[in-house]
N, C-alpha and C positions, 0 to 999 in steps of 0.2 A: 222612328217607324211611324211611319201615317196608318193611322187606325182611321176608320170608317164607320165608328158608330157614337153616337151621344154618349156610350155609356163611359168612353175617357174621357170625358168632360168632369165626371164625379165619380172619380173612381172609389167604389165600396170597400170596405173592410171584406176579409173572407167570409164569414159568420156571414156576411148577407149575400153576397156573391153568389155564395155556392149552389143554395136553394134556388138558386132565379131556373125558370126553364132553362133547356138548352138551346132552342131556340131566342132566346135574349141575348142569350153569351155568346152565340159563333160569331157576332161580325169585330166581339172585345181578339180573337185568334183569329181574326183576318190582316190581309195586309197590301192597301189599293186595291181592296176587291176581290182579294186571292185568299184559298186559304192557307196559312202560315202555319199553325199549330195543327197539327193532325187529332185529335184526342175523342172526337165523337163517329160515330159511324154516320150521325144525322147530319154532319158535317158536308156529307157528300150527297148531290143530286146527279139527275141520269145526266144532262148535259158534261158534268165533270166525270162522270165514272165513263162514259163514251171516248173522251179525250183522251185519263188516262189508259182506258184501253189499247186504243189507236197507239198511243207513247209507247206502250210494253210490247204490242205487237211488231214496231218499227225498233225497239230495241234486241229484240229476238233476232228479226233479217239481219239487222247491220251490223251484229256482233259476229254473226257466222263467219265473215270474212275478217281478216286479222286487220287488215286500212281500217275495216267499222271501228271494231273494236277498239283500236288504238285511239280511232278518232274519240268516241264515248266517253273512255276513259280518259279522255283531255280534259272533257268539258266541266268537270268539275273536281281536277286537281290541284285548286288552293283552297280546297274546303277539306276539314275536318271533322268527323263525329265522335263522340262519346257514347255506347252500348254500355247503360248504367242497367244490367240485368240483374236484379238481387232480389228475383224471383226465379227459381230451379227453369231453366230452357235450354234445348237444345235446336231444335227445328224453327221458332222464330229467330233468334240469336243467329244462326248458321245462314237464316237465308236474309237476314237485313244487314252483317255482314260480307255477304257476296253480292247484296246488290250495291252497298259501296262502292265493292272494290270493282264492280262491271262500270260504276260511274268515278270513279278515278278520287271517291274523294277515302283518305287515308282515318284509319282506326283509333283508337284506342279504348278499352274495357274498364269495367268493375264489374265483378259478380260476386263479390263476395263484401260486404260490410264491416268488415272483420280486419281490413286491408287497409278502411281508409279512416280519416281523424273522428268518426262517430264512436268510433271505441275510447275516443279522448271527452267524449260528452259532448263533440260539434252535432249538433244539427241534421238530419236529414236535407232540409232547404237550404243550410248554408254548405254542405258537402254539396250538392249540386249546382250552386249558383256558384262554388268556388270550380268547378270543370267545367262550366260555359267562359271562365275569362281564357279557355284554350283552346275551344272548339267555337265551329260554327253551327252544329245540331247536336239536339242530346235525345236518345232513342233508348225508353225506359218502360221496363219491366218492373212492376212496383205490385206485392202482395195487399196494399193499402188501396179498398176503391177512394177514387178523388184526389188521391196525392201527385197524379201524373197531371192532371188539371192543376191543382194547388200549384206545383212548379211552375208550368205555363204561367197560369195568374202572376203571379211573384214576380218571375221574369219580363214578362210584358210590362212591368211598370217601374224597371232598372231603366239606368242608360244605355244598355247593353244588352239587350236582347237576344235569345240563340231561338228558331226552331225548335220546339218540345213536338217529337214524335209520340203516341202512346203503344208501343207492340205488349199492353196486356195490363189490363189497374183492375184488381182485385176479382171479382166477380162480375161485375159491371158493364166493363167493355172491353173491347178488342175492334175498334177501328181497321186496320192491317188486313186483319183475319177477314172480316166481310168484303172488304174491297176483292182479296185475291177470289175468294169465293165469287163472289158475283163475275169474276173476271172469268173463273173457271166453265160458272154455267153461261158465261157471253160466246166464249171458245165452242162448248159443247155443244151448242144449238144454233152456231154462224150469227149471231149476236141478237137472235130473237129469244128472249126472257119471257115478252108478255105470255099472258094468258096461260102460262105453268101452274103444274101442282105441283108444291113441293112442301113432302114430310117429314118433317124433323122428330130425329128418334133419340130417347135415353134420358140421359139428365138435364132437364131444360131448364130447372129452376136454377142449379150452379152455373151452367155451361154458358159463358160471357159470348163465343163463337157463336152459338144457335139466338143468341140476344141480341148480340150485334145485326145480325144477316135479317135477321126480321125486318130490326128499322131503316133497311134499304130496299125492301119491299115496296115501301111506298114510289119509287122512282117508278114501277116497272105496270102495266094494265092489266088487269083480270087475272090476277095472282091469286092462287088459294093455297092456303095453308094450312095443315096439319100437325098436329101435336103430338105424339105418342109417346107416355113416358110413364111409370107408376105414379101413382095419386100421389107418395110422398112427394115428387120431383116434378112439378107440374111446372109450366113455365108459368112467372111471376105476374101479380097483376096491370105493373107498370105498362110490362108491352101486350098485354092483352088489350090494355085501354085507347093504346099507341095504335094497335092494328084498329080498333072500333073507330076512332077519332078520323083514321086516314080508309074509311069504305072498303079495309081488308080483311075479305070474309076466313072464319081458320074453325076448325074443329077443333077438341081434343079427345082422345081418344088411349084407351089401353089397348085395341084391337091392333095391333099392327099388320095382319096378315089381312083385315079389312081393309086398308087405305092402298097397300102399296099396287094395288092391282091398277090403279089408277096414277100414278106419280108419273111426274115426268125425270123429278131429282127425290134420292134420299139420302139423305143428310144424317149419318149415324154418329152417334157420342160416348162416348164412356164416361161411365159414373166418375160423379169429381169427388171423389174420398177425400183429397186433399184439405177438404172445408170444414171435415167433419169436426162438431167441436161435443158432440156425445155419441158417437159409433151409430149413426143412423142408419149410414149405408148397408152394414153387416144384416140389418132385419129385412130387405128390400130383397125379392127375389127379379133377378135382373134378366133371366136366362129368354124369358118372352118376349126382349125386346133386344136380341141379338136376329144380326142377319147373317144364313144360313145358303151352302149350295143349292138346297133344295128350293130355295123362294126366288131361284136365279129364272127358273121356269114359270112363277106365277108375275113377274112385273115385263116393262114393255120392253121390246125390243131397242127400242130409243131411251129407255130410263138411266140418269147415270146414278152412281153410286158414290159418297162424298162423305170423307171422314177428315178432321182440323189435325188428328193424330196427335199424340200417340194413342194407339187403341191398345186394347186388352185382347177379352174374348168377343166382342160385339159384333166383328165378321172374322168367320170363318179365313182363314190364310188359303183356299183355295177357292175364292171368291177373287181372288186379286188375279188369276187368269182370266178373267173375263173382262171382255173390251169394253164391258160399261162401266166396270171399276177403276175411276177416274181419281181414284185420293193420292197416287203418285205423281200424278202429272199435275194435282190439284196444289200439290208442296212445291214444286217446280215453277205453277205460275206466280206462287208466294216472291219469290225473290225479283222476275219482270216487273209484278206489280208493285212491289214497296220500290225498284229501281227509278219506275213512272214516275212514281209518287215525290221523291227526292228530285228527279230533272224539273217536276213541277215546280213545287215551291221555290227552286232555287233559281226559276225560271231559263231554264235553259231547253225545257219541249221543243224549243219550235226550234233547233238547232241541230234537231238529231235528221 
């Protein structure tokens, strides 16, 4: 694999690796210029998020007809993935398996830990560097932030290289998830982003989706952003420093019925209880930062509405008739996008 940056030339131990910015490390998960590894949201600029747009949009058309289709699904039927999910999914899992099978390249799972030789004392790194001598991509769900990096690294400096996709590494990131998203509000707005407001509501300090979609703000002109979540759950100061560094002005705020009058997108989340590691969540009253039928009247006529899912109570189930409640069609453009995303790397875009 031809790498494009100095940094094969000496390649570091982990211990040093991992600290480097992430802008040092994306061109070590590049390949001729492309990216190879999927694993950071920063990964992606607007010229690439435009392209894969274009790719998802042209995958949409050409599959309606069963000639597309067939044809699609040719293009990448000698490739093979691995869905190493051993992290609880349903909704990533379901749509980076269908967009395989839209691109013809054939499956196989782990979701369970319990199944394979780590119960014997193997490895995590060597369990997965032992399913890269079968596939040609490995598409992972890891409770562990940086272990989905960690792989990538390790792998990039075998003889044998696979694609490391990240669909989720611990609180951190979720790469996948900001792409479709951004995809979503490219669709909803005929691919004009600039100069939106958009509010991100709920638990922003856990929620790796509201973290991700931030640090591709930066692609997009006169972005503002909004924070709205309880003091406990404040988004983290990495990306607050992220949005200052990159001239992205953002509020934060507990007012929610203050900001959304003004949004173009909101962006709602559910508490991530999941993290708790002393019952924090349980003291947090959440009920202020749910959206309600009644706040269907105070935002714009053009505002959409945008959940990662699964929700709770955060909106109302009779919020989901109204035509700016875009989080079903927002799950839907999940599987185009991560489809793009695989013709990408595997360079087959310009063939659809």
């Amino acid at each position: 694999m031809q790498r494009t940056s100095a940094m094969t030339s000496v390649q570091p131990d982990w211990e040093n690796f991992y600290p480097r910015p992430i802008s040092e490390k994306i061109p070590f998960f590049s390949k001729d210029g492309r990216l190879y590894d999927c694993l950071f949201a920063q990964q992606f600029n607007r010229e690439l998020l435009n392209h894969l747009f274009e790719t998802a949009n042209k995958l949409k058309t050409v599959t309606h007809r069963k000639d597309g289709a067939d044809h699609v699904s040719s293009l990448l039927s000698d490739k093979r993935a691995m869905l190493y999910f051993v992290q609880p999914s349903t909704r990533t899992f379901m749509s980076f398996l269908n967009a395989c099978h839209i691109m013809g390249i054939k499956t196989s799972e782990i979701r369970d830990t319990t199944t394979s030789s780590e119960v014997k004392g193997e490895t995590p790194e060597d369990t997965v560097r032992t399913f890269s001598s079968y596939v040609d991509m490995i598409i992972m769900r890891h409770p562990a932030p940086g272990f989905v990096e960690k792989t990538a690294w390790l792998m990039n400096r075998t003889g044998r290289p696979v694609p490391i996709v990240n669909g989720g590494s611990g609180k951190d990131q979720h790469p996948t998830q900001a792409l479709l998203d951004v995809y979503t509000l490219y669709r909803s707005f005929a691919g004009e982003i600039d100069n939106k407001h958009i509010v991100m509501v709920g638990d922003l300090k856990r929620g790796r989706t509201v973290r991700s979609l931030s640090y591709l703000m930066k692609s997009y002109k006169g972005i503002k952003l909004s924070f709205v979540s309880p003091k406990e759950f404040r988004m983290e100061s990495d990306i607050l420093d992220f949005l200052r560094r990159h001239d992205i002005p953002f509020t934060e705020t507990e007012d929610f019925r203050g900001v959304m009058k003004t949004a173009d997108a909101i962006y709602m989340t559910r508490i991530q209880d999941e993290h708790d590691k002393s019952g924090e969540s349980k003291a947090v009253d959440y009920s202020p930062f749910h959206f309600r039928q009644e706040h269907l009247k105070e935002i714009k006529k053009t505002c959409v509405i945008m959940h990662p899912l699964p929700r709770r109570h955060e909106i109302e189930l009779s919020v989901d008739d109204d035509p700016r409640a875009v989080f079903w069609r927002q799950e839907r453009n999940g599987m185009w996008a991560r489809a793009a995303l695989m013709a990408y790397i595997f360079g087959v875009d310009k063939k659809l």
